[in-house]
N, C-alpha and C positions, 0 to 999 in steps of 0.2 A: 555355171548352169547345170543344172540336174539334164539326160539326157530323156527329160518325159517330153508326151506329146505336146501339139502348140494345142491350147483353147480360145474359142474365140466367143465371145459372151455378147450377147444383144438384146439390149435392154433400156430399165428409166434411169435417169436421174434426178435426183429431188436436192431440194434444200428443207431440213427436217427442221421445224418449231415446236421443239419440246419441253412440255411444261407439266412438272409434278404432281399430284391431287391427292389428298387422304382419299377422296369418292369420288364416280364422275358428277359434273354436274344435271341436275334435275332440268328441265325445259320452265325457262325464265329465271332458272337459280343462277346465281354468280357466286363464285369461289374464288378464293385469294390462294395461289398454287406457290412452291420454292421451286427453286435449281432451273429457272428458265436456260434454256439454253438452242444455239442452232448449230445443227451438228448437220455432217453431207449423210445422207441417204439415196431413197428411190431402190428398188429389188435389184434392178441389173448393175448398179454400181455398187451397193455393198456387196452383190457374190459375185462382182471381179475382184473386189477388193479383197474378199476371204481368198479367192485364188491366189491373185499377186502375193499379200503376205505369208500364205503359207506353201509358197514357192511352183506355181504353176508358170509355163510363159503361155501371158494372155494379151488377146489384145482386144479393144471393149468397141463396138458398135452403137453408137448411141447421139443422142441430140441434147444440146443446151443453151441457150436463150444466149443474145450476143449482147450480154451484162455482167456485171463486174461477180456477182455471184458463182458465174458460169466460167469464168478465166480461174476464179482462185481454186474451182472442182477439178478442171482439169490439170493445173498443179500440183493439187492434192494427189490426183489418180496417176500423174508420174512417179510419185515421191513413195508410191504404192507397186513399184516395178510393172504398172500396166502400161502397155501401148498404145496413146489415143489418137492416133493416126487417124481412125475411123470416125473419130467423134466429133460430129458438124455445129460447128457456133451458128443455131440458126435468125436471120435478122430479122429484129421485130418483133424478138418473142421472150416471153421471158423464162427461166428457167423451172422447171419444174417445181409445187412446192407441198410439201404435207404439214400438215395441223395435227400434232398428235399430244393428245393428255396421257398420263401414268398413273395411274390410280396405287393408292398402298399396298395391295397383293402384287403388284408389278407386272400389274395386263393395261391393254391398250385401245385407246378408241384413235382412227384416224381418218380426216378429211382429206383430199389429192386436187391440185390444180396442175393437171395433166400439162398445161405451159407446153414448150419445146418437144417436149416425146411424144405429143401428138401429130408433130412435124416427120417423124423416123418413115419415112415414105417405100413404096417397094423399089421408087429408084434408086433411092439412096442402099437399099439393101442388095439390090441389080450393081450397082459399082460396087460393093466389097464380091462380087461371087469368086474372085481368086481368092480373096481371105478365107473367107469360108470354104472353098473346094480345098486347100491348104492346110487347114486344121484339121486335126481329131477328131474335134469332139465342137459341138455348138449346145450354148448352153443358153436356152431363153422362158424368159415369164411373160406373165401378161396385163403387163403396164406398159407396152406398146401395141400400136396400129395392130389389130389382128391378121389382118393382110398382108402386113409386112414379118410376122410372124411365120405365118404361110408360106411364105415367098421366101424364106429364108430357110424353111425346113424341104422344101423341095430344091432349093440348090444343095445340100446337103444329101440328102438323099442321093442329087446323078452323082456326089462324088466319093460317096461312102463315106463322108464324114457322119461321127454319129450324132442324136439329134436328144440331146434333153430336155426337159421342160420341166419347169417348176412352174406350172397352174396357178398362178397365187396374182391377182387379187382371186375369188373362186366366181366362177363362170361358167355357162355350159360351151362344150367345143364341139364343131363339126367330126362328123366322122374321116372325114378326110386329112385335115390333122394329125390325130388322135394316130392313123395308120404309121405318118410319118416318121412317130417317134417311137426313139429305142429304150428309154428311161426314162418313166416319169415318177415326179416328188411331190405327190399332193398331200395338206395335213388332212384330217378328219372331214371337214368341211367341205372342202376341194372334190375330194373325193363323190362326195355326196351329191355334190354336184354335176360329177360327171358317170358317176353311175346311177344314182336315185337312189343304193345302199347307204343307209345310217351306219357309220362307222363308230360304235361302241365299247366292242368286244375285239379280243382276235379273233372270232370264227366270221365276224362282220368283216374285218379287215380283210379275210382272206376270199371273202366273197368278193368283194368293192375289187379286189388285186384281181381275181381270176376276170371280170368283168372287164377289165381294161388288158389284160393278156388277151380278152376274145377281140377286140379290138386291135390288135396288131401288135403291141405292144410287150417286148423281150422284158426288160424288168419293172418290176413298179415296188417302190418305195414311198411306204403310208406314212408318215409323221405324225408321231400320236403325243404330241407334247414329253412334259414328264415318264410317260410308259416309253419310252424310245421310239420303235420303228418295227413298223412290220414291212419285212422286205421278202420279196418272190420274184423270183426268177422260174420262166418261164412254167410258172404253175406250181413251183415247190416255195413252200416260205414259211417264215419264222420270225417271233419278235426279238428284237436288237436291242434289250435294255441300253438307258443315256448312262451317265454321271452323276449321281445327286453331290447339286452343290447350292447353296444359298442364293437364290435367283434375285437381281435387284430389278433388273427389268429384262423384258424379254423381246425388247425391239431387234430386229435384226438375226436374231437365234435361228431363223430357219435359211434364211439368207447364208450365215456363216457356215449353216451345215451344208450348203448346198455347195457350195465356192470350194470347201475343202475338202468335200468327198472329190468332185472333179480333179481337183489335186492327184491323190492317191489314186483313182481310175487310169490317171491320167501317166502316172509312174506305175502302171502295171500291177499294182493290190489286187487282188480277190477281193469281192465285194465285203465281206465279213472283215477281214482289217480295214478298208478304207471306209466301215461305215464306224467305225472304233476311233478314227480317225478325224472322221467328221464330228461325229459326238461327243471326243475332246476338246476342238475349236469351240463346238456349240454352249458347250459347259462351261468354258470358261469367258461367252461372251454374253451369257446371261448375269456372269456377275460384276459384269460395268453396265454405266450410260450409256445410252444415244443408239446409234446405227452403227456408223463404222468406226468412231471410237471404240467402240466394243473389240474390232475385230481384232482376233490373234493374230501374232506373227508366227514362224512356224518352230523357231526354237522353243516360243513360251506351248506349244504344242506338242512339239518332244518331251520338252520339258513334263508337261503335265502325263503324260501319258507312262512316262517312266516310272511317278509318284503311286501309277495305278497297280506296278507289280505283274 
């Protein structure tokens, strides 16, 4: 074991139905798509999953339907060095599931049946508060209970663990959230939503960033697709060119990045290599399928990163 901090991640899980498309389809069009496939997904499990593979010790807070789909996930999320301890089979329910098409530029349309993660309750977040008082660093999105989001960044808070968010599906958030976190990771979109700034340009991004600094907020990290990352800390920032690499799909890519920055945060990096870092995993998981098929391990991240020079 590497001697970084623990993280502890709370979030969805999905079962991902992805289906390829030269175009999307039109409204009453039908299309005949290739490479059907169901692969695991949901945001809080592919960025424990980038965690776990590119060697964080994590342990995941989450909910999944007490069905056969939901046994072989959490298999899966051992066999991924994560701890699912935390993670409640709930009865009755099934587990999470996304609808997502890929069109030939290799962008994404997706439907959600919130299933199980809309079970993630603030009790159930109230019984991990050791876990969480325990860790580093809490790393969550918002494909769960906003309440239990809530409730999970003020347990965090009385105990100095720090409090991340990746904003993603985009939403507007209360200001009282917003105070509670230390790092947030929104793409363009997100942003926009939570400041009302279009994020375009970098002089936009650095408005959208200073916006969420006056909000309480120590670092904010913009995700600007293909441009990299406009990252500021507490009011200074600069863009963080990606990778160019052959993109086959982009499912997952922001999740990976999210999972593996926490990594390198998490072993002590300076945000500038561990967003080098991040942006290795990400590069190389836009050039596979699916969610967490995608996701690197961390040698094939050493690996690429060495090829960088």
């Amino acid at each position: 074991m590497n001697n970084a901090g623990n993280l502890v991640v709370l979030g969805s899980i999905n079962a991902d139905h992805i289906l390829n498309l030269d175009a999307f389809p039109r409204p009453g069009e039908t299309l005949t798509g290739t490479h059907y496939q169901v692969a695991f997904g949901g945001k809080g499990a592919n960025q424990a999953v980038a965690a776990g593979r590119s060697g964080a010790n994590i342990s995941f807070i989450a909910c999944t339907g007490d069905d056969d789909i939901g046994e072989r996930i959490r298999k899966q999320l051992v066999s991924d060095n994560i701890d699912v301890a935390p993670v409640s089979a709930i009865a009755g329910e099934s587990t999470g599931v996304a609808l997502i098409f890929v069109n030939g530029e290799g962008e994404n349309v997706i439907g959600i049946h919130a299933g199980a993660n809309a079970a993630l309750s603030t009790d159930l977040v109230a019984a991990q508060e050791k876990r969480i008082a325990d860790a580093d660093a809490l790393l969550m999105q918002l494909e769960s209970p906003l309440e239990s989001v809530l409730a999970a960044a003020k347990i965090a808070r009385q105990h100095g663990t720090k409090v991340v968010l990746n904003p993603a599906p985009a939403r507007e958030l209360s200001d009282e959230l917003l105070a509670l976190v230390d790092i947030i990771t929104p793409n363009e979109t997100e942003a926009e939503k939570l400041t009302g700034v279009k994020v375009e340009t970098d002089e936009d991004a650095a408005i959208a960033a200073q916006a969420l600094h006056d909000k309480g907020i120590e670092t904010v990290i913009i995700t600007l697709g293909s441009r990299g990352v406009w990252a500021s800390e507490q009011g200074k920032g600069q863009r963080v060119p990606g990778f160019k690499v052959q993109a086959i799909d982009t499912i997952a890519a922001g999740d990976t990045f999210n999972g593996a920055l926490m990594t390198a945060l998490l072993e002590g990096e300076a945000l500038p290599k561990a967003l080098r870092f991040a942006h290795a995993a990400a590069a190389i998981a836009v050039t596979r399928k699916g969610a967490q098929p995608s996701v690197p391990w961390r040698k094939e991240i050493d690996e690429f990163l060495s090829q960088q020079g």
